[in-house]
C-alpha positions in Angstrom: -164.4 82.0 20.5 -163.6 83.3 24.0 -164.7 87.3 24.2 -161.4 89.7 24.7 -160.5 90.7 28.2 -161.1 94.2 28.3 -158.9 96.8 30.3 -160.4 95.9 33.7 -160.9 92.3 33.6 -157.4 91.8 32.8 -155.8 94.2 35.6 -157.8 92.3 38.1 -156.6 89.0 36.2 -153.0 90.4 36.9 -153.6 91.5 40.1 -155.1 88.0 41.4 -152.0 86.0 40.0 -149.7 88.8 42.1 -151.8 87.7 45.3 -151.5 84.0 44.5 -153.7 81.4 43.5 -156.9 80.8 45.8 -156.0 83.6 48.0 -158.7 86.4 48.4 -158.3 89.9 48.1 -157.7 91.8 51.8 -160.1 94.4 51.6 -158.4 97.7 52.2 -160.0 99.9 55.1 -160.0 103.5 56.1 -156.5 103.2 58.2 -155.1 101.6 55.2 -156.1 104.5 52.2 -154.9 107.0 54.7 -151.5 105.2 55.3 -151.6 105.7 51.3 -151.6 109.6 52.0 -148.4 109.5 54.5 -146.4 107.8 52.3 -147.2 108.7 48.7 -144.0 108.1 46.9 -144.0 104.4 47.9 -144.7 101.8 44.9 -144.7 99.3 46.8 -147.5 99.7 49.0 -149.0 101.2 46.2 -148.8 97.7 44.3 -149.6 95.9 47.2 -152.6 97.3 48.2 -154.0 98.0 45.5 -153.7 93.4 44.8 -155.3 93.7 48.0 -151.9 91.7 49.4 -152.3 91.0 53.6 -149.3 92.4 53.8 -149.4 91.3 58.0 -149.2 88.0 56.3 -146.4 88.6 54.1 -144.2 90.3 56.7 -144.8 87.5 58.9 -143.4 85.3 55.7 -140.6 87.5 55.3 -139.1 87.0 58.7 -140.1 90.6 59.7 -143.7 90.3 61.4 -145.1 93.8 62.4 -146.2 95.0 65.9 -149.4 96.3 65.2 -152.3 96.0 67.7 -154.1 97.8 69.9 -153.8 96.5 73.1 -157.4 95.3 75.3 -157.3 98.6 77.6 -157.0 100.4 75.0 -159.6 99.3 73.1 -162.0 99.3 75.9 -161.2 102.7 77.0 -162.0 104.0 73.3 -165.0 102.3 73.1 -166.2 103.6 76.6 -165.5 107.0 75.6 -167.2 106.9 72.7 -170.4 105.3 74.3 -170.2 108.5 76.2 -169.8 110.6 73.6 -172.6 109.3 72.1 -175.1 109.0 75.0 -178.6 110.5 75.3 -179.3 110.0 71.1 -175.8 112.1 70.5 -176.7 114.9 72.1 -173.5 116.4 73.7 -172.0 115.1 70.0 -174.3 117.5 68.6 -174.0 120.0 70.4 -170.2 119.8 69.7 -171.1 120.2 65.9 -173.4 123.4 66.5 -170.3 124.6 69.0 -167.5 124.3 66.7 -169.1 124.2 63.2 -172.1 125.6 62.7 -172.9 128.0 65.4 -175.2 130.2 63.4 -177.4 126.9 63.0 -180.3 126.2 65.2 -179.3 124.7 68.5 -180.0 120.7 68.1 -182.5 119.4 70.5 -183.0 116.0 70.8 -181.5 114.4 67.6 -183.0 112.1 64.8 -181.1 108.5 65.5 -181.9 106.1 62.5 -181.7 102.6 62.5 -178.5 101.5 59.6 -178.9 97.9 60.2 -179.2 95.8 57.5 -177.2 92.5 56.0 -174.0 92.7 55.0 -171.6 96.0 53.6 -173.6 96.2 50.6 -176.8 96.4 52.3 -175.7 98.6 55.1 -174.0 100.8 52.0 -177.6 100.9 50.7 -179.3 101.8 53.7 -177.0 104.5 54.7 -177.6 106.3 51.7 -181.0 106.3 52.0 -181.0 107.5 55.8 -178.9 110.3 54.3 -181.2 111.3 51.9 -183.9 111.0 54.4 -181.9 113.2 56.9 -180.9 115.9 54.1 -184.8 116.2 52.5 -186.0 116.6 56.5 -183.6 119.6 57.4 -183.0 118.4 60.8 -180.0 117.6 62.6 -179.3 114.1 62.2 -176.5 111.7 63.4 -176.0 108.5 61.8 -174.2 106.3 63.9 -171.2 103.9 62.6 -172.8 104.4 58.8 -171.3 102.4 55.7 -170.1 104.1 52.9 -168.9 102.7 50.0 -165.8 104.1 47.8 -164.4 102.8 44.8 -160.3 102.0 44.9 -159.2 100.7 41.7 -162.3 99.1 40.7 -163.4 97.6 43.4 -165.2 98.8 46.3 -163.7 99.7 49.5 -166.3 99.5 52.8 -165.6 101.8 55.1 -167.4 102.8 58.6 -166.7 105.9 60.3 -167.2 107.0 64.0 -170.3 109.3 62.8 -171.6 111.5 60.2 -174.1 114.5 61.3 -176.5 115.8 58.9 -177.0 119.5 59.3 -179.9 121.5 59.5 -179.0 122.8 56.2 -178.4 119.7 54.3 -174.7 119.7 55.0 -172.7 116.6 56.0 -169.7 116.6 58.5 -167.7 114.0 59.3 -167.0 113.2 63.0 -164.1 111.1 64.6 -163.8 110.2 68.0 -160.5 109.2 69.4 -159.1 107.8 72.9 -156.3 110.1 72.6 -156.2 113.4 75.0 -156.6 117.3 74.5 -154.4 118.8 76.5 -155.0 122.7 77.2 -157.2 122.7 73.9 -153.9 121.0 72.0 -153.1 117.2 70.6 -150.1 115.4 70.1 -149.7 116.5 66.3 -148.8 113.3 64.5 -152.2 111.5 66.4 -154.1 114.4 64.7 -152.4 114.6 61.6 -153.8 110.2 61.1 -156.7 111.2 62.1 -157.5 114.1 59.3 -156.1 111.1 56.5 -157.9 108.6 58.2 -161.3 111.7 58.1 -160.3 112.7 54.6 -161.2 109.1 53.4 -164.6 109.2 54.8 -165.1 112.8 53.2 -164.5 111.1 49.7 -166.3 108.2 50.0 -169.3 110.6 51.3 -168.8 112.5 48.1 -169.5 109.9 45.9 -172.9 109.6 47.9 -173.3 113.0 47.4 -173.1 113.0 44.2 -175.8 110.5 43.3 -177.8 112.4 45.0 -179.9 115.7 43.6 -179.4 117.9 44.0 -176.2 116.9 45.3 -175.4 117.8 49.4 -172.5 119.6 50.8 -169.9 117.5 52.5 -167.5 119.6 54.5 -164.1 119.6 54.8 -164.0 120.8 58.0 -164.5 117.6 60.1 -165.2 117.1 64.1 -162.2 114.9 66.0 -163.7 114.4 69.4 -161.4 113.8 72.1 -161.5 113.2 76.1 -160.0 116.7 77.7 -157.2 116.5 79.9 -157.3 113.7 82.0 -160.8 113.6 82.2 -163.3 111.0 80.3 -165.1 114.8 79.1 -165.6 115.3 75.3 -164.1 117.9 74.3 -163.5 119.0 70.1 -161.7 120.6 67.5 -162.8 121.4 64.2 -160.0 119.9 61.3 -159.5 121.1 57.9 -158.6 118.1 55.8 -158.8 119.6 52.3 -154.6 118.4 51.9 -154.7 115.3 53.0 -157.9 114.7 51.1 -156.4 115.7 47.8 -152.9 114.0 48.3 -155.6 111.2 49.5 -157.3 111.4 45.7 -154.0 111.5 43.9 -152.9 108.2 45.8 -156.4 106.8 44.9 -156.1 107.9 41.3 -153.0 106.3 41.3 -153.9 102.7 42.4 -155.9 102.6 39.2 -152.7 103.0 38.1 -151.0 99.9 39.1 -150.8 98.0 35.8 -147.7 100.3 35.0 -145.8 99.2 37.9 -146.7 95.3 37.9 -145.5 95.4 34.4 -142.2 96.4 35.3 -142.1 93.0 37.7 -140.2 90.2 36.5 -142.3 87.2 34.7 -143.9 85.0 37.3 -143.7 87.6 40.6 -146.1 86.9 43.2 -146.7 87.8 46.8 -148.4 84.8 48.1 -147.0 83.8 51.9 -146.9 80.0 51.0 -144.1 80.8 48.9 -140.3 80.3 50.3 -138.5 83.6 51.5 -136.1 83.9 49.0 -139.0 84.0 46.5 -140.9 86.8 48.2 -138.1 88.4 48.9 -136.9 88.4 45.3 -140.2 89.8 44.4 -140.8 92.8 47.4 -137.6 93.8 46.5 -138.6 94.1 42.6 -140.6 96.4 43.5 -139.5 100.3 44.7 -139.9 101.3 48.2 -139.5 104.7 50.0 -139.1 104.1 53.4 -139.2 106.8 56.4 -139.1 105.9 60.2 -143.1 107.1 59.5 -143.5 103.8 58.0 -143.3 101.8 61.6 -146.7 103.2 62.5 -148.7 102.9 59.2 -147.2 99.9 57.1 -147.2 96.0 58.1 -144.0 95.7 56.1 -142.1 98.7 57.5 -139.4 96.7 59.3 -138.3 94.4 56.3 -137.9 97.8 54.6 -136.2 99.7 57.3 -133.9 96.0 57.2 -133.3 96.7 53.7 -132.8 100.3 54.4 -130.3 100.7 56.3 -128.3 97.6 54.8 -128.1 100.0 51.6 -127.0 102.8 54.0 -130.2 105.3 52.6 -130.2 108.6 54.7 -133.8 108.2 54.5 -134.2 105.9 57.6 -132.9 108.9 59.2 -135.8 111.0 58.1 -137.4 112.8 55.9 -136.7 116.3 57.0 -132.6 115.1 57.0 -133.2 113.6 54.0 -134.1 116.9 52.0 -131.2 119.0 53.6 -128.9 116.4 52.3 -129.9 116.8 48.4 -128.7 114.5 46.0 -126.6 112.8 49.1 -128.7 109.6 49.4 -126.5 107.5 51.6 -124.5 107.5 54.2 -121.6 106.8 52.6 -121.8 109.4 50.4 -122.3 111.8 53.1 -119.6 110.6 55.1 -117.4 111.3 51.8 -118.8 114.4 51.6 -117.7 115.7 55.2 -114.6 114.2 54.7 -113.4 116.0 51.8 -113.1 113.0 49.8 -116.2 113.8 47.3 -118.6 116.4 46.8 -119.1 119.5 45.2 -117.3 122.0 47.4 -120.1 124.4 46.4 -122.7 122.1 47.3 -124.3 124.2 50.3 -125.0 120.7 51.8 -121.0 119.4 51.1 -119.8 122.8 52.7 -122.7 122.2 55.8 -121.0 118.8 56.4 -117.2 119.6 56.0 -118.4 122.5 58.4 -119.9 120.3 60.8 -116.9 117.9 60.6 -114.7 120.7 61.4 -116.3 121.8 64.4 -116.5 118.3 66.0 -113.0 117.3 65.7 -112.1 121.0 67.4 -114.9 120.1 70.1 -113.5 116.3 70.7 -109.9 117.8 70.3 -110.7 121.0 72.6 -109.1 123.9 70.1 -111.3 126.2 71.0 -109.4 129.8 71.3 -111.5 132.4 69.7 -114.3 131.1 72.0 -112.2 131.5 75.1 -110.9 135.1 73.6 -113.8 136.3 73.2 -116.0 135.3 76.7 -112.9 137.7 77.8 -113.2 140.1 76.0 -116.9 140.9 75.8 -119.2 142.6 78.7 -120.9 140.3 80.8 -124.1 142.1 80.0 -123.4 141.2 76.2 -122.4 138.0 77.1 -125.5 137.3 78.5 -127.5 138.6 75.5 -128.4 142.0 77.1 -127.5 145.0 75.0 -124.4 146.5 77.3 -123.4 149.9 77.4 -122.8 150.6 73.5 -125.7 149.0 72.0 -125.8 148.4 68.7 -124.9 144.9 67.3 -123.6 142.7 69.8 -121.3 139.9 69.1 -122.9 136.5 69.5 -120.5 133.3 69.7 -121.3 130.5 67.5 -120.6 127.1 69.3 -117.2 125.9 68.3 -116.2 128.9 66.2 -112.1 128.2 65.5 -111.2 129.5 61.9 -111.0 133.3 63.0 -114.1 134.8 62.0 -116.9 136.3 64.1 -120.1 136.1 64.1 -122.7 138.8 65.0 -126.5 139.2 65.4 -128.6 142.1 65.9 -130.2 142.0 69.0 
């Protein structure tokens, strides 16, 4: 008599027959858990990564490949700049650390550089920890270079290699990224830096379960290192990151892909995401599943432009935005907000109904050129007010609002 499947044997079970038979699990990667963090209301990708679908492969079956890549330059250029970075043991890269992080440490000299070869992830895994412990018992600083940590995502375990973890004098671990992007005047482009603090706040979790095996257990800090070039220069420069948010939205998305059973039972009998399958098939069974797409999405998900496709063929205000998207309220499409503007449905107390009949208001007086109170009242004011300096009275000066036409004025105190 057979023994009955428990929990996790038969969740991987389902999970396999999602994928298709005979194909392998895609192992998911540090990129891929912090997409997980941009997007958290997504099932799909939930679902989908956590069968360990390629969903490059998929996309590519769907009629809607993805452009992702990095392009050969590119590539080189980053790995040139970390070679540099990295130079002379890691010095400079330590001396970054003591600079921004821990400047009431003892200056590093030359650092400790230990070997982390070994065969295959689970053997590198193993060694890493060990060189940690080593590194955290000698009180020394310490950088590990491209190190293999292990995390656990829905049962299975993740590998993932970071740019560089430093061990502190103290026993503390930081986290260190090194990316091809520029600092420009000490700033970032915000959205580069905002990927790389997910992409960080994956390796602080997976160093936490190291950590914790550990005792007693280290310090890993959520303060991590992104190492940049500065200006146009190939010179390292650095910024200490917080990632304590996206490392706890990163935990919840975790905690949910244990989860997934609950949304692969809601899948019609029979759905699967294997790429030998027709399109109408996969189709049919992507679209089973709930997806919250944002123009985000192109630069973090394989699948983004079947769903930006589907999208926009339901009319969703979302692939205008997020940030329009919660202005609007409980208008979710197009439609809906054309209605809206044009008096033909809404809740006239709806502040976002009465922002949009506004708005239509002042762009058929625009396009039609009724503009009279904004004529009046360039006449009629100072030119010092006019120009925003207080005039003669002081006091509250009137301030035109663009295509003002139902008789009121507004003011501002300036």
């Amino acid at each position: 008599m057979p023994l009955p499947r428990t929990r996790g044997t038969a969740l991987r079970q389902q999970l396999a027959e999602l994928r298709g038979p005979d194909v392998a699990p895609k192992a998911l990667d540090a990129r891929a858990l912090a997409a997980l963090a941009a997007n958290p209301g997504c099932d799909r990708r939930a679902l989908l990564d956590g069968a360990g679908v390629d969903k490059a492969k998929l996309a590519s079956a769907l009629g809607a490949p993805s452009a992702f890549g990095m392009s050969q330059f590119a590539f080189m250029r980053g790995n040139a700049f970390e070679a540099r970075v990295k130079a002379d043991g890691g010095a400079e890269l330590l001396r970054l650390v003591h600079e921004k992080l821990d400047p009431g440490a003892e200056p590093p000299g030359p650092g400790a550089v230990p070997d982390l070869s070994a065969a295959g992830p689970e053997g590198r895994a193993k060694r890493t920890e060990l060189a940690l412990r080593e590194a955290t018992e000698a009180g020394a600083w310490t950088l590990l270079d491209h190190p293999m940590l292990a995390l656990d995502v829905a049962g299975s375990a993740a590998f993932l290699e970071p740019d560089g973890v430093v061990v502190h004098p103290d026993g503390d671990w930081t986290v260190v990224e090194i990316k091809s992007f520029p600092m420009l005047d000490g700033s970032a482009d915000p959205a580069k830096v905002g990927a790389a603090a997910r992409q960080s706040a994956v390796y602080v979790l997976a160093l936490e379960e190291v950590a914790a095996r550990l005792d007693p257990a280290p310090a890993v800090r959520h303060r991590i290192l992104l190492v940049c070039p500065k200006d146009f220069s190939n010179l390292p420069t650095a910024s200490a990151v917080d990632v304590r948010k996206q490392r706890a939205v990163t935990r919840r998305q975790l905690d949910r892909l244990t989860r997934v059973e609950d949304i692969a039972a809601a899948l019609p009998e029979g759905s699967c995401f294997s790429p030998g399958l027709p399109a109408e098939e996969l189709i049919t069974a992507v679209e089973a599943v709930p997806a919250t797409y944002a123009p985000e999405c192109l630069s973090a998900c394989e699948l983004a432009f079947h769903c930006r496709a589907r999208s926009r063929a339901e009319g969703a205000v979302t692939s205008l935005g997020r940030s329009l998207r919660a202005e609007l309220g409980g208008l979710t499409t197009v439609t809906d907000v054309l209605a809206a503007a044009h008096g033909e449905a809404g809740d006239p107390g709806d502040p976002a109904v009465a922002a949009l009949r506004r708005a239509a208001l002042l762009r058929a007086q625009a396009l039609s050129g009724t503009v009279p109170e904004a004529r009046a009242w360039k006449a009629a004011v100072p030119r010092s007010q006019a120009s925003g300096t207080p005039g003669p009275v002081g006091g509250d000066v009137p301030v035109p609002v663009a295509g003002v036409s139902d008789g009121r004025e507004a003011t501002a105190c300036h």
